[in-house]
C-alpha positions as CSV (number, residue, x, y, z in Angstrom):
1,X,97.0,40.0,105.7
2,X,97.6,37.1,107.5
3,X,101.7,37.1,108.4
4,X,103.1,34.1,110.6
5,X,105.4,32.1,107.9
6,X,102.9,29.2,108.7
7,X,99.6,30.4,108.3
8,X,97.5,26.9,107.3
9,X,97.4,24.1,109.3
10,X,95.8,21.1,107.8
11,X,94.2,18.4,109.9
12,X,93.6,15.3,108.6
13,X,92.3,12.6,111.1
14,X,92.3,9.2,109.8
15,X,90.6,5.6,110.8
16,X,91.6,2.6,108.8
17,X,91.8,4.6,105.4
18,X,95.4,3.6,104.2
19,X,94.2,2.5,101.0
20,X,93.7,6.3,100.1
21,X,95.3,8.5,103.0
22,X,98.0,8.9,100.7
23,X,96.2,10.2,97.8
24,X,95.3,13.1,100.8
25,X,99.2,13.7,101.0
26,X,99.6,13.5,97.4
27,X,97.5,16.4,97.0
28,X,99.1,18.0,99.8
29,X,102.3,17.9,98.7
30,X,101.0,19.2,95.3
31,X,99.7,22.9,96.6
32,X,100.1,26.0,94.7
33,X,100.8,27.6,98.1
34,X,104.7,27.5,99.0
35,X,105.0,24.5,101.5
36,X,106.7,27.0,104.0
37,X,103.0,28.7,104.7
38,X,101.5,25.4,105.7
39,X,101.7,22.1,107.6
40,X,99.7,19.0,107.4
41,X,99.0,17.1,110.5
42,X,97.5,13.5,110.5
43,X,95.9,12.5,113.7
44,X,95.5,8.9,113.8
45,X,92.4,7.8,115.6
46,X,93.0,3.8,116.4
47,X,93.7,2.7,113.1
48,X,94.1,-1.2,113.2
49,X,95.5,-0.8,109.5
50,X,99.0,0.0,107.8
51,X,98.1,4.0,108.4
52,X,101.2,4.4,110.6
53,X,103.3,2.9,108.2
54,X,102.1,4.7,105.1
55,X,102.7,8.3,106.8
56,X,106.2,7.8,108.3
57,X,106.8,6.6,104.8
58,X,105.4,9.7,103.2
59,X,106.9,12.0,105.7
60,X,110.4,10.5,104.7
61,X,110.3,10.3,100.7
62,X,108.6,14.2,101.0
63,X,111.2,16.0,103.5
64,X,110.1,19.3,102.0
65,X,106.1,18.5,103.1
66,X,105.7,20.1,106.8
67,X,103.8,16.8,108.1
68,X,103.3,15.5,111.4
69,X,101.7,12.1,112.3
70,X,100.1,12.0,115.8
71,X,97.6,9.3,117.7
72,X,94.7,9.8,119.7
73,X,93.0,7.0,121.4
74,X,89.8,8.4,122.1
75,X,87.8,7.0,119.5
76,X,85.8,9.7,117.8
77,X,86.5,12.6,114.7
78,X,85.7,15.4,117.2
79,X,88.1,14.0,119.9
80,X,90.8,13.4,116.8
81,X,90.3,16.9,115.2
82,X,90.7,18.4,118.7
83,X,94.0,17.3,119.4
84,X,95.0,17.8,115.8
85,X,93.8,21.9,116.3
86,X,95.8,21.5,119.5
87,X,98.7,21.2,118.2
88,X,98.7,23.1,115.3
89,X,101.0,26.0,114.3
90,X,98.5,27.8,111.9
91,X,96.0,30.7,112.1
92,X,93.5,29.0,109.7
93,X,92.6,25.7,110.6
94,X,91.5,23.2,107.9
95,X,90.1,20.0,108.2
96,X,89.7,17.4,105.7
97,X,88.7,13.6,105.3
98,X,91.4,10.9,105.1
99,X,89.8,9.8,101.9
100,X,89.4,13.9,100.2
101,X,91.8,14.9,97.5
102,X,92.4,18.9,97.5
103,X,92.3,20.6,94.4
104,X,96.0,21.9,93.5
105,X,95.0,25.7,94.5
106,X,93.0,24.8,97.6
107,X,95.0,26.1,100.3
108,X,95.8,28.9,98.0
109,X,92.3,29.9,97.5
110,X,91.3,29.1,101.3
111,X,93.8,31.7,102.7
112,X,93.1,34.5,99.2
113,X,89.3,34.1,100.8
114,X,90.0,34.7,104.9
115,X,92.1,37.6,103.3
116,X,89.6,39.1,101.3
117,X,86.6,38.7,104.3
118,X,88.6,39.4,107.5
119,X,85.0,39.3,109.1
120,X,84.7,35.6,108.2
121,X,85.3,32.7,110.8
122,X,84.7,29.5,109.2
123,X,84.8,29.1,104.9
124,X,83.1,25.8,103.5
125,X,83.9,24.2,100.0
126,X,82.4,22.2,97.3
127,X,82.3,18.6,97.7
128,X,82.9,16.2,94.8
129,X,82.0,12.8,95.2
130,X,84.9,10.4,93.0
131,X,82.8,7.2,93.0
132,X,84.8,4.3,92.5
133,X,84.3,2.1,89.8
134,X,81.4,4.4,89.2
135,X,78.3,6.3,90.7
136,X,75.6,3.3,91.7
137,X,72.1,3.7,89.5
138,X,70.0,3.6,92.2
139,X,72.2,7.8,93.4
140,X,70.2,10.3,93.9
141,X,70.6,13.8,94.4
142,X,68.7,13.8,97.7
143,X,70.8,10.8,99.4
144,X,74.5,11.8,97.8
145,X,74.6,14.4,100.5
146,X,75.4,11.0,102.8
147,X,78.7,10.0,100.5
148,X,79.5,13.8,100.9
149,X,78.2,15.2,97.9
150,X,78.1,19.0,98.7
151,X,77.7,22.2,96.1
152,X,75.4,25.1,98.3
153,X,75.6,27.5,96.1
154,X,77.7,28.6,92.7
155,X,78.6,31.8,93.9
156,X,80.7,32.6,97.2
157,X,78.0,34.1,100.1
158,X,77.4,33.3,103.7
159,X,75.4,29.9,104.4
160,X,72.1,30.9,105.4
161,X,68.8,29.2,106.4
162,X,70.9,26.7,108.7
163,X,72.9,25.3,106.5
164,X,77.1,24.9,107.1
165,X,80.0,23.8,106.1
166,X,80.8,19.6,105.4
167,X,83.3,18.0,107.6
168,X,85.8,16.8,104.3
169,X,86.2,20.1,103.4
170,X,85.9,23.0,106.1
171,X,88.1,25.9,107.3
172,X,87.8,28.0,110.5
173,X,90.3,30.7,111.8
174,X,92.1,28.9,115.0
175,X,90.9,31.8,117.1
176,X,87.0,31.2,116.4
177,X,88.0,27.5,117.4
178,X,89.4,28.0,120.5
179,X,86.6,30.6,121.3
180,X,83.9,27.7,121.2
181,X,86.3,25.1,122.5
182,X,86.5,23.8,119.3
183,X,83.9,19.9,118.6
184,X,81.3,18.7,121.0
185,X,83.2,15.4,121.9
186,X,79.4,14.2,122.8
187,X,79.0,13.9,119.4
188,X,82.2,11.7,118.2
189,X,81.0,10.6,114.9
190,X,82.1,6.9,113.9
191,X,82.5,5.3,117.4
192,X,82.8,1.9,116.6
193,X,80.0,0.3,114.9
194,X,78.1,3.6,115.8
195,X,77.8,6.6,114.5
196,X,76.3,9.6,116.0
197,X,77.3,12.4,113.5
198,X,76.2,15.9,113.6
199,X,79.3,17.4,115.2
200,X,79.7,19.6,112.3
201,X,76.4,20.9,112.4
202,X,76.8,21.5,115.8
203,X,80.3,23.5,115.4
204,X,79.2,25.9,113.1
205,X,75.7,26.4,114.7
206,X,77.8,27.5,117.8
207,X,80.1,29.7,115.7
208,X,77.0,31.3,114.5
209,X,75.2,31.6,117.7
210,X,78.3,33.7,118.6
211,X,77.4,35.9,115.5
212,X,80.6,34.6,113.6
213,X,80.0,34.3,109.8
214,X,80.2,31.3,107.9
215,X,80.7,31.6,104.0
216,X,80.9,29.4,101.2
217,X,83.2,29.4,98.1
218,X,82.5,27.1,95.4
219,X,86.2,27.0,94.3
220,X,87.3,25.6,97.3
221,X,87.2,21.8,96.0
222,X,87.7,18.9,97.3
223,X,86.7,14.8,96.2
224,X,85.7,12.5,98.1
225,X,86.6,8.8,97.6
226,X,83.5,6.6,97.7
227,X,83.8,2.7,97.2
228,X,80.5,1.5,95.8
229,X,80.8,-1.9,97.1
230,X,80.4,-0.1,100.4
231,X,77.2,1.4,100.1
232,X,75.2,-1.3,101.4
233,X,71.7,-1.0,103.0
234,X,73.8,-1.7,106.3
235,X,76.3,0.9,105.7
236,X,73.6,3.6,104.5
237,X,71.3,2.7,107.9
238,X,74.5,3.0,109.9
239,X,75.3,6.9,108.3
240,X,71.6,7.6,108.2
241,X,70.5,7.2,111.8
242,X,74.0,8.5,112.9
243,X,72.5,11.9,111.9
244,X,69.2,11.4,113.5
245,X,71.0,9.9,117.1
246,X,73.6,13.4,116.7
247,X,70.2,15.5,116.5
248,X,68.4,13.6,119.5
249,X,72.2,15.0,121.7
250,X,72.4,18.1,119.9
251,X,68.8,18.9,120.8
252,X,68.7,17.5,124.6
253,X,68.9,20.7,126.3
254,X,65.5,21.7,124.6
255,X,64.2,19.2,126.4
256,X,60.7,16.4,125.2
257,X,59.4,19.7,123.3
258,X,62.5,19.6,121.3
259,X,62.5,16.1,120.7
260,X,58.8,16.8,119.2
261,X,59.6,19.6,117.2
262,X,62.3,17.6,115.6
263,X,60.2,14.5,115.7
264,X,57.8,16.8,113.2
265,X,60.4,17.9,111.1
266,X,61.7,14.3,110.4
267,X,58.1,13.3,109.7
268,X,57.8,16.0,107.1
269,X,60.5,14.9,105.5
270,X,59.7,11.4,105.3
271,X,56.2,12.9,104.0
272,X,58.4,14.4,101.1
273,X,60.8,11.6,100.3
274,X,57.4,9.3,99.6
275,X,56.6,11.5,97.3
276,X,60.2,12.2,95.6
277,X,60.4,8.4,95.6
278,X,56.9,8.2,93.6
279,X,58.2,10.9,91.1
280,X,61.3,8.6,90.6
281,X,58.7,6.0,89.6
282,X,57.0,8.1,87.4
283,X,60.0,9.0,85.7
284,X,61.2,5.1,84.9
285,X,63.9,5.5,87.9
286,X,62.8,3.0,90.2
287,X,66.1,2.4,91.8
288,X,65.9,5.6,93.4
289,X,63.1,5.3,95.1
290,X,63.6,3.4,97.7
291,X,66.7,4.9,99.3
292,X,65.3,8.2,99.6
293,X,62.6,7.4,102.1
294,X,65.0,4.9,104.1
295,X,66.9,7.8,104.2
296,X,64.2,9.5,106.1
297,X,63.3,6.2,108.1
298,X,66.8,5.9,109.2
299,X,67.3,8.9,110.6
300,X,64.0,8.8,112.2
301,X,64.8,6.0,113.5
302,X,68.3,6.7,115.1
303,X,66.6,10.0,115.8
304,X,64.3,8.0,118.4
305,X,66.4,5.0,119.8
């Protein structure tokens, strides 16, 4: 058993999402587990918004909520969740989106499962999208994964077959952290109008590389918060290609026969999502054609710039 009084640290590192960040609180505040075995830190990563105010606000109408609002100026997720695990009090370390909402046993079920499988490192949970006003027709299974969409399998087990854990809901023991020096700031995530994403990928392929194991429980749940007027072509390009320009760093120390291997891979996809996006045509869905190949385009595309 785990026994400091805190034994969850919650890191939740924001950019310009006021609108919702206290929804993320809310659902904080509302745990199962007893607020005296966790804290929430925000980490606010140049937010140009009312964030600031909305957490000192929080933090004074919930003095029972163990919540600390920090800054860090170097623009990036990875640099904001490393200074939020730097400062954090917890043995588990959990990270979550500025626009998630945690289930009211979350934490509760997060630290039952590191108790149950001391031999686990990192836990990853079920993803729910909450579109808002509703889900767009032209969704598809095979593009929600970019909104955050995210159920591996319906039973706990280790991820296998290189798959991992989502960034808006992910867990890893602060020991396990501090053993791979926690995110690969070379891969920052949303860095102004860029993106170059992967950093979560990369995190738990190092855990793994380490032989750490990385499980999944389906009833760890979070949603995520997606504004449908938002989901433009530009804004699905932008997430898109961010994954293919955090492959081309992730994979640089392979060297040009890396960049070919992965150059194949993308091109078999691409081969694939043609012919998902046919099927769609076949089956009177026409809408959701056409975002699954730019799917594949786009992160060729950012794969290769």
């Amino acid at each position: 058993m785990i026994e400091n009084k805190c034994q969850v640290s919650v890191i939740i590192c924001s950019y310009n999402r006021a609108r919702y960040i206290q929804w993320a609180l809310e659902s904080m505040d509302g745990q199962s587990l007893a607020k005296d075995r966790f804290e929430v830190i925000v980490v606010d990563n140049n937010s140009t918004d009312n964030t600031a105010d909305v957490c000192r606000a929080f933090i004074d109408q919930h003095p029972t909520l163990d919540l600390t609002y920090a800054t860090e100026t170097n623009q990036g997720s990875s640099f904001a969740r490393n200074h939020g695990a730097s400062i954090a009090k917890g043995e588990i370390l959990v990270f979550m989106d500025d626009d998630a909402i945690a289930e009211h046993h979350f934490l509760e079920r997060i630290l039952a499962f590191f108790d149950q499988h001391p031999e686990a490192v990192g836990l990853g949970g079920r993803i729910i999208p909450r579109y808002i006003p509703e889900e767009p027709k032209w969704m598809s299974h095979f593009v929600s994964s970019l909104v955050g969409n995210f159920d591996y399998n319906k039973e706990a087990t280790v991820f296998k077959d290189g798959k991992y854990p989502l960034e808006s809901n992910m867990a890893v023991s602060s020991k396990a952290f501090a053993s791979i020096q926690g995110f690969n700031t070379a891969l920052p995530g949303v860095k102004g109008t860029i993106r170059i994403g992967g950093e979560g990928k990369d995190f738990f392929y190092r855990l793994m590389e380490k032989g750490g194991k990385i499980y999944y429980d389906p009833g760890v749940i979070v949603e995520h918060v997606v504004e449908t007027e938002k989901l433009t072509r530009e804004y699905m390009f932008r997430v898109a290609s961010g994954i293919g320009r955090g492959e081309r760093v992730r994979i640089a120390p392979e060297g040009n026969w890396g960049l070919i291997k992965k150059n194949g891979e993308y091109l078999f996809k691409l081969g694939a999502s043609i012919v998902l996006g046919l099927i769609y045509l076949l089956q009177g869905h026409p809408q959701k054609a056409m975002p699954v190949i730019h799917f594949r385009i786009d992160a060729l595309k950012g794969l290769n710039e």
